[in-house]
N, C-alpha and C positions, 0 to 999 in steps of 0.2 A: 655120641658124636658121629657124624657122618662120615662114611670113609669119603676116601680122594674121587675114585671113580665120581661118585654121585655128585660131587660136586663141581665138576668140570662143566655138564653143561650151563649148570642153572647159572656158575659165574660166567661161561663165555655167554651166554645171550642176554645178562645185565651187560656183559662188555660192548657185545653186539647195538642194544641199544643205545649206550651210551656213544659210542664211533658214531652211531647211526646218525646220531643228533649232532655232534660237532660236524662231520662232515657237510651236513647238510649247510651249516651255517657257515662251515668254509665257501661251497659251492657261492651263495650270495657275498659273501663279505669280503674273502680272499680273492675271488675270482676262478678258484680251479674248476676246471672243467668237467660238464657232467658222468661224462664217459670215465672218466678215471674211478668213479665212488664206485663203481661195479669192481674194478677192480683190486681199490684198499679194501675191498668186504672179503673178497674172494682169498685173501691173503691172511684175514683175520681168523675164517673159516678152515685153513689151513693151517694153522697155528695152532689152534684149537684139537684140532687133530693129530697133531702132532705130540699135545701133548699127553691127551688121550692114551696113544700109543705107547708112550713112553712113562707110562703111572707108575709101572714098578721100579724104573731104574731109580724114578725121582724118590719115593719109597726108600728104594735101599739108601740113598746117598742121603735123605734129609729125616733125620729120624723124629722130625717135630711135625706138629701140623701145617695147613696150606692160608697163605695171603697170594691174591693177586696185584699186580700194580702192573697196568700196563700205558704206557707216555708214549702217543702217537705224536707225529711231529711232519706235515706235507710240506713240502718243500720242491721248490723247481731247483735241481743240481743246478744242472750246465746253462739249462736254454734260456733262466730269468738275468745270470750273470753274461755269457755273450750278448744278449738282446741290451743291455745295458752299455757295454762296454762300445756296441755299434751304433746305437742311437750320442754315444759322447762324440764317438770316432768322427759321426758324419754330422753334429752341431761345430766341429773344429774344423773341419774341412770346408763348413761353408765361410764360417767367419776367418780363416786362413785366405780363401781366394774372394771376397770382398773389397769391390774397390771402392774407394773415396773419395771423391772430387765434391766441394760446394761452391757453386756462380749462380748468379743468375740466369744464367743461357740454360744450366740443368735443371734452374727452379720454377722455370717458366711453365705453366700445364697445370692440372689438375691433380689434385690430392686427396683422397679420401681415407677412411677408418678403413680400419678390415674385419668390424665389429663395434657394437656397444663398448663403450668404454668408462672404466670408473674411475671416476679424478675423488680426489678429498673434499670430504662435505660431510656424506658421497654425495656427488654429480655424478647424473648418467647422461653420457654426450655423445652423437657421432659429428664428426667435423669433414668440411668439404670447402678446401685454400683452393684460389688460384691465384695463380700469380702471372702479369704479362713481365714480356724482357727485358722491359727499361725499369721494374721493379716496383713494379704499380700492383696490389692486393683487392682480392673480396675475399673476405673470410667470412665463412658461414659454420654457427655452433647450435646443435638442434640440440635442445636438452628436456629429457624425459623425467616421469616419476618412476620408473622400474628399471630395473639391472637391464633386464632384455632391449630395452628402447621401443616395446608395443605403447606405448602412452604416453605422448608430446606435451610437455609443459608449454617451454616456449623458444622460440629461436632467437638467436641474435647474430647481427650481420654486422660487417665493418668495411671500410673503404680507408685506403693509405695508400703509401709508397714506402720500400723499404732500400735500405741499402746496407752492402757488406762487408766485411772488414776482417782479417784472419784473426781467430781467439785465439787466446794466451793461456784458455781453460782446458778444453777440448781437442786433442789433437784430431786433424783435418776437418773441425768445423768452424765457422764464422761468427762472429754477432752481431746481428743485425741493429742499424738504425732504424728507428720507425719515426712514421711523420704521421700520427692517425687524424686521419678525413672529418669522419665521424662512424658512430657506432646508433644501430636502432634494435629496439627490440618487439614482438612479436608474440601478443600471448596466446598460446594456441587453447587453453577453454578458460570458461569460466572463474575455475579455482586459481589460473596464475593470474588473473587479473586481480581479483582479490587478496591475494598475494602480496604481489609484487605493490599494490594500494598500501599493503600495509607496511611492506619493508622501505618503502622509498620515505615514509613519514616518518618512519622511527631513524634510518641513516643520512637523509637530506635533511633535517628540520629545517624551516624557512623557509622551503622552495612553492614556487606554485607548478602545478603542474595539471596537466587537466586526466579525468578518468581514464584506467586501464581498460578498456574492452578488450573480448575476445578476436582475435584476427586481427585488428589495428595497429600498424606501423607507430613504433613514440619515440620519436628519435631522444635521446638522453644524453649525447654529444657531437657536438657540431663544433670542427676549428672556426668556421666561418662565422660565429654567432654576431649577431647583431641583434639591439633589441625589437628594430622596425620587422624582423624576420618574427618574431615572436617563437621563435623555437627554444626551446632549456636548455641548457647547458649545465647539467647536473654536477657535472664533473668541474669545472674552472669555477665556476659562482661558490659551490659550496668552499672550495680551496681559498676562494678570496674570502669568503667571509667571517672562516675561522680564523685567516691570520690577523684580520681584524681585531677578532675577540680576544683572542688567546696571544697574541704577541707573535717576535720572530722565530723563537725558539718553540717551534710544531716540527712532530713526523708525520710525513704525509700517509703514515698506516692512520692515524687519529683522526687524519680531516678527510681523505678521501671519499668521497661518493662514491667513485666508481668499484673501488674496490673493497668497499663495505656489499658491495652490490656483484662481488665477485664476474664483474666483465673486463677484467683487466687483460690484458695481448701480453705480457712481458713473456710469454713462449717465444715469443719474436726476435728477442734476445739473443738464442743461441740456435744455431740451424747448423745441420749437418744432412749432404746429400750420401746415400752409399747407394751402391748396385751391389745385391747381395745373390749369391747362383741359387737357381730351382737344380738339384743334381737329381738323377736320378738315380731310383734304388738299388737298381741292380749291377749297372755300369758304372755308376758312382762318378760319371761325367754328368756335365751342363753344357745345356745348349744354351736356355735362356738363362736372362737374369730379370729381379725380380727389385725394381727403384725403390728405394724409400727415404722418405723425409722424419728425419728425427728433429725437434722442436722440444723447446728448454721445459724443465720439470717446474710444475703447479706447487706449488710451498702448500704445506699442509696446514697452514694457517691461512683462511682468505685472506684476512685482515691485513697480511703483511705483504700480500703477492703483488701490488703495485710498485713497491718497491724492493722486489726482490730481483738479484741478477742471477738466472740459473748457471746452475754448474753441472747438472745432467740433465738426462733425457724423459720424453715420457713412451708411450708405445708409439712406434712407425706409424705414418702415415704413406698411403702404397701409391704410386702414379697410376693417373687413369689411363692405360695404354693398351694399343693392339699392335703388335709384331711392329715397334717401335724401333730403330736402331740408333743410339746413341754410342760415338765416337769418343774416346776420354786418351790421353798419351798415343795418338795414331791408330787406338785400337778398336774395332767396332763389337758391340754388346749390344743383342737382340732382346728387347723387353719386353715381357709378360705381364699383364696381369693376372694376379690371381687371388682376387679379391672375394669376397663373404658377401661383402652385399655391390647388388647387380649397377655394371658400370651408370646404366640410367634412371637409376631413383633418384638422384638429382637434378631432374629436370626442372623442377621448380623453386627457388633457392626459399620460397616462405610457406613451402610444403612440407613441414618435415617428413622421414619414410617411415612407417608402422612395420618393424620387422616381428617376427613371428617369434613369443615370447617362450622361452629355454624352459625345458623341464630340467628343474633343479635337485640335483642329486643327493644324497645322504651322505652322511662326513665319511663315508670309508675312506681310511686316509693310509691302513697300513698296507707295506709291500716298499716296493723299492721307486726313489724317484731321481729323476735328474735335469741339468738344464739343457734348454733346447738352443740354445746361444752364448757368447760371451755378453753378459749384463755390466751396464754401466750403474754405479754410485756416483752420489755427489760427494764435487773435490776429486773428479778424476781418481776414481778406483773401480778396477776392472777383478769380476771373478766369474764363475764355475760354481755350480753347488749342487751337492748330492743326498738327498735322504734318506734313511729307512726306520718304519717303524714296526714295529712290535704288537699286535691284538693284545695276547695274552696277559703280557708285565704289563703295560700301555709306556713302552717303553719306545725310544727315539736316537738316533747317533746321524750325525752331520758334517760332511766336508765341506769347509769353504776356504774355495782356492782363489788365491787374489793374484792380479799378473801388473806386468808395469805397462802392461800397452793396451788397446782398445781390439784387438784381432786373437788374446789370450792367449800368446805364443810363448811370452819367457814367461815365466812362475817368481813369483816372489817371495809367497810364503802360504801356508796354510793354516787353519785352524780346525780341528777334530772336536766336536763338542758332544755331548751324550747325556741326559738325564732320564726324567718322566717324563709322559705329557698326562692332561685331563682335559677332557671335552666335557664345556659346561653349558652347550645350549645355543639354540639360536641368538642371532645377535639382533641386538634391537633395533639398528641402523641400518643392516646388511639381511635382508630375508633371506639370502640365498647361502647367507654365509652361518659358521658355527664360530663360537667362542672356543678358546683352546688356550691352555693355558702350559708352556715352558719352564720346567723345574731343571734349570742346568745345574749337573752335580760334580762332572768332570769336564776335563778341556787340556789338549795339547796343541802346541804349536809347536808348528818345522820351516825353519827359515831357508832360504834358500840362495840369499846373496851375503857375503861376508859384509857388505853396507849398510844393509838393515840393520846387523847387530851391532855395528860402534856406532851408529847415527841412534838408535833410540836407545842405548845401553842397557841391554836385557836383560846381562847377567847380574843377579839377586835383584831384580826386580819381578822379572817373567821367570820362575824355577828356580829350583837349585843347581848350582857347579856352572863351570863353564862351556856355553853353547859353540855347538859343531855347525856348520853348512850340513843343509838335508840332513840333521837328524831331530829327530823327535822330540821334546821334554812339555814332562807332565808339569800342569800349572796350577796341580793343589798344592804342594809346598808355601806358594807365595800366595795364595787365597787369587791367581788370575793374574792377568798382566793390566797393569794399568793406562800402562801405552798406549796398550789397542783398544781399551774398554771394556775389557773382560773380568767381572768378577764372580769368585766361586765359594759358597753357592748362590746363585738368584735366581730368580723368578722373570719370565719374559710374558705379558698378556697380548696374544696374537688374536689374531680370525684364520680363517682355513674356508675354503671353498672347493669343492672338487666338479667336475666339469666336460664333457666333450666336444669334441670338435668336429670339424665336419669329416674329418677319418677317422674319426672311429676311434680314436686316442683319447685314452685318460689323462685329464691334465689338474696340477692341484697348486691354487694360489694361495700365498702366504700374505699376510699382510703387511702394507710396504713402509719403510721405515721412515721415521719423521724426519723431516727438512734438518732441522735444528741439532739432527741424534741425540735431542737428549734422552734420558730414559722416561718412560711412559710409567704414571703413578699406577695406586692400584686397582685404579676403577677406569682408565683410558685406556681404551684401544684402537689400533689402526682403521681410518675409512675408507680406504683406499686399498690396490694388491701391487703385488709386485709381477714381474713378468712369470708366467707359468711354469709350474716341471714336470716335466713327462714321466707317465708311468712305464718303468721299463722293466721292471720284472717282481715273482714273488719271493718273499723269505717266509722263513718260520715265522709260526706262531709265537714263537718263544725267543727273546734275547740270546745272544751265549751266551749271558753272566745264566741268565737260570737254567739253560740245558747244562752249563757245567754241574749247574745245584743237584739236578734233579741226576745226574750220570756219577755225582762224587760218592764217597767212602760209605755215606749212610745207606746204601743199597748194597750190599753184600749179594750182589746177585750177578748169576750169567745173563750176557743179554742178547738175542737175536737180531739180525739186520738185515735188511733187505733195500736192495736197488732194482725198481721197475722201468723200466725200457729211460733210465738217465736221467728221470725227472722226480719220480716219487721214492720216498726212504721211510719207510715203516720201522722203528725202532720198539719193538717190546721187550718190556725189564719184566723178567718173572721173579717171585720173590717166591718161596715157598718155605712154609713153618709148619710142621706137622705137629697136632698137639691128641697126647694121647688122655 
């Protein structure tokens, strides 16, 4: 048997290589920085040395022979956790000083994406409204074959008038009336003509209509139709002719045209104008502010989106402004744009823009996330939500904080959820996106107004005993709360996209939940994402349910620790068995 001495190097430099290699893979996966791997080495190499020096005492004190077990674990202490808790501090601060106002006098101007955008389908669309003051619309929707928006399918245009009226849904938005003109569309190559050839015979049958070419204008709804005009009216003829066939008792998901053919406006529905501040980072004051027009959420069924009346949002659309100043309660607000794509690529409304196609990043998904805003659900539910995941276990823990107002000021109640995940692959709809799959194992909720709890009567339904204001209870007792939808354990099949922005931020989409909420079988998954979460800092590799595993009773061993300059913690567990 080898003594101790001799064997200290030959296991530190198998330990050495093995750091070598994790580290390395933290470097790309985690994100730590390269400059720090010199320094976890230099630490390992001192270790090493240490115990070198120290052979005889461990000698006398361990009279068996030697195992090593050493569990690195990098970690940002302070600076991954403040960075988080600043990036929450200044998404509340903006949504706190947001104002709200919807007219027509604010909605009148130009409105644009502030990017590609991906609706359910998936469509990839950027859109460009204007509106004049007496409520008069052109809407224009360029829709691509790629996430990016580099390759135009084809455009569609609309003309209306709209008028508004306070919702009953949405606090400080409207719903619009819409009078539509008519709608044209626009195939920009070859393959949507062909296309759209095909889908207009399978969803109009009956109709005549003449070929799809490339670039040609076909108009597919006209209020003014007459037959001497010889234009189609895709939309009204098909509706007459199935109530013809099929009787009075039709939904107009069954007969419509137009929304088999997914050009339906009911975004138009629901309008809410905010002025939301640009603050800056350092002063954490605004000078500007920064308009946007929020318009009703796309049902995730096309089939049903003509007659759906939304009850939330989808992403802003941003005002095309320079050093604009609009007055709202006697106050004057200087507006900004600060838009992604350039205020004049809309110069030609049956051009679409070719923006420069996104390199698409690899699902690193772990580390810490959060939202950059207050998110609206449908049916008026406002939350906050925070991630963090786990490399090592591929493990996941979730706060979702839901509020009763749209600016996330009072808190309602929370939900703490935690399981596995598994990443199973690209997705077959979404190129840019990964399949992932949610194993939720546990879940607590903490109520926060004493109303909650006698209006949905929680107690033995949601936990066991009786519930307190702001406190916590675990909801394995009762298999979940059935109230809120929560059952434990189940399975949730998502997508996952990770992302950059034009600073430089990590941002990582989830996939967005179905109109209907009902639960998604086991082979359906979202086409669509929900609003972004910012990366704001890193964790372990490791869970604390398994640093507890790996630090409990079955290690009889001293363990050394070390903090380097507040961010890095090197944990090695020496185990030693001397055997003679």
């Amino acid at each position: 048997m080898k003594p101790l001495l001799l064997l200290l190097p030959t296991l530190s430099q198998h330990a050495h290589r093995h750091f070598k290699r994790r580290i390395n893979i933290n470097v790309h996966v985690a994100g730590i920085n390269i400059s720090r791997v010199g320094i976890l080495r230099q630490v390992l190499n001192g270790t090493a040395r240490f115990l070198k020096r120290n052979t005889n005492n461990i000698l006398e004190s361990f009279p068996l022979s030697v195992v090593f077990l050493f569990t690195f674990s990098a970690t940002h202490v302070d600076s991954g956790a403040s960075k988080c808790e600043k990036l929450a501090s200044s998404a509340a601060l903006e949504d706190h000083k947001t104002v709200v106002e919807t007219s027509l006098r604010l909605l009148a101007g130009t409105w644009i994406s502030e990017g590609c955008e991906t609706r359910p389908g998936p469509e990839f669309v950027i859109r460009s409204y204007t509106f004049d003051k007496d409520g008069r619309y052109f809407l224009i929707q360029h829709h691509y074959w790629d996430d990016s928006c580099s390759s135009p399918q084809l455009s569609v245009l609309s003309h209306g008038r709209i008028q508004l009226r306070n919702s009953l849904i949405q606090p400080g938005a409207a719903s619009g009336i819409i009078k539509l003109t008519n709608i044209t569309i626009i195939p920009q190559d070859n393959n949507a003509a062909k296309e759209l050839d095909k889908v207009v015979s399978t969803e109009c049958p009956g109709q005549y209509w003449k070929s799809w070419r490339r670039y040609e204008e076909h108009t597919v709804y006209d209020s003014r139709f007459e037959d001497k005009k010889k234009v189609y009216n895709l939309w009204t003829s098909t509706y007459e002719q199935s109530m013809n066939t099929r009787g009075s008792n039709v939904h107009f998901s069954d007969i419509s045209c137009m929304g088999s053919l997914k050009w339906a406006f009911n975004e138009l529905k629901l309008l809410k104008i905010q002025l939301r501040p640009i603050l800056d980072e350092q002063k954490r004051k605004n000078k500007y502010m920064k308009m946007e027009l929020l318009l009703g959420d796309i049902h995730s069924n096309f089939r049903l989106r003509e007659i759906y009346n939304p009850t939330s949002f989808q992403v802003a659309l941003v005002k095309q402004a320079k050093d604009e100043v609009v007055y709202i309660n006697r106050h004057a607000y200087l507006i900004k744009s600060l838009n992604n794509v350039p205020m004049n690529i809309f110069t030609n409304g049956k051009a679409p823009p070719h923006l420069i196609e996104k390199p698409h990043l690899p699902p690193y998904i772990w580390g810490e996330w959060t939202s950059t805003r207050c998110e609206v659900r449908p049916m008026g539910l406002f939350l906050t939500r925070r991630f963090v995941f786990y490399s090592e276990d591929s493990t996941w823990t979730a706060d979702h904080k839901f509020y009763s107002d749209p600016f996330c000021k009072i808190p309602k109640f929370q939900v703490t959820a935690s399981g596995r995940f598994a990443l199973q692959g690209p997705n077959k709809e979404l190129k840019a996106s990964t399949d992932i799959d949610f194993y939720i194992e546990q879940a607590s909720l903490n109520v926060f107004e004493q109303k909650m709890i006698n209006d949905m009567r929680l107690p033995g339904l949601c936990g066991e005993g009786e519930w307190e204001v702001d406190v916590a209870k675990d909801l394995a007792p009762t298999k979940g709360c059935p109230q809120l939808g929560i059952a434990l354990p189940s399975q949730l099949n998502d997508i996952v996209k990770v992302e950059m922005d034009y600073k430089g931020s990590i941002l990582l989409f989830l996939g967005q939940v179905e109109t209907d909420s009902l639960h998604t079988t086991s082979t359906e998954r979202p086409t669509a994402f929900q609003l972004p979460l910012i990366k704001c800092g890193e964790v372990s590799n490791y869970s604390q349910g398994l640093q507890d595993i790996l630090t409990s009773g079955m290690y009889h061993s001293s363990s050394c620790r070390f903090r380097l300059n507040g961010f890095v913690v090197v944990l090695v567990s020496c185990i030693f068995v001397l055997l003679r």
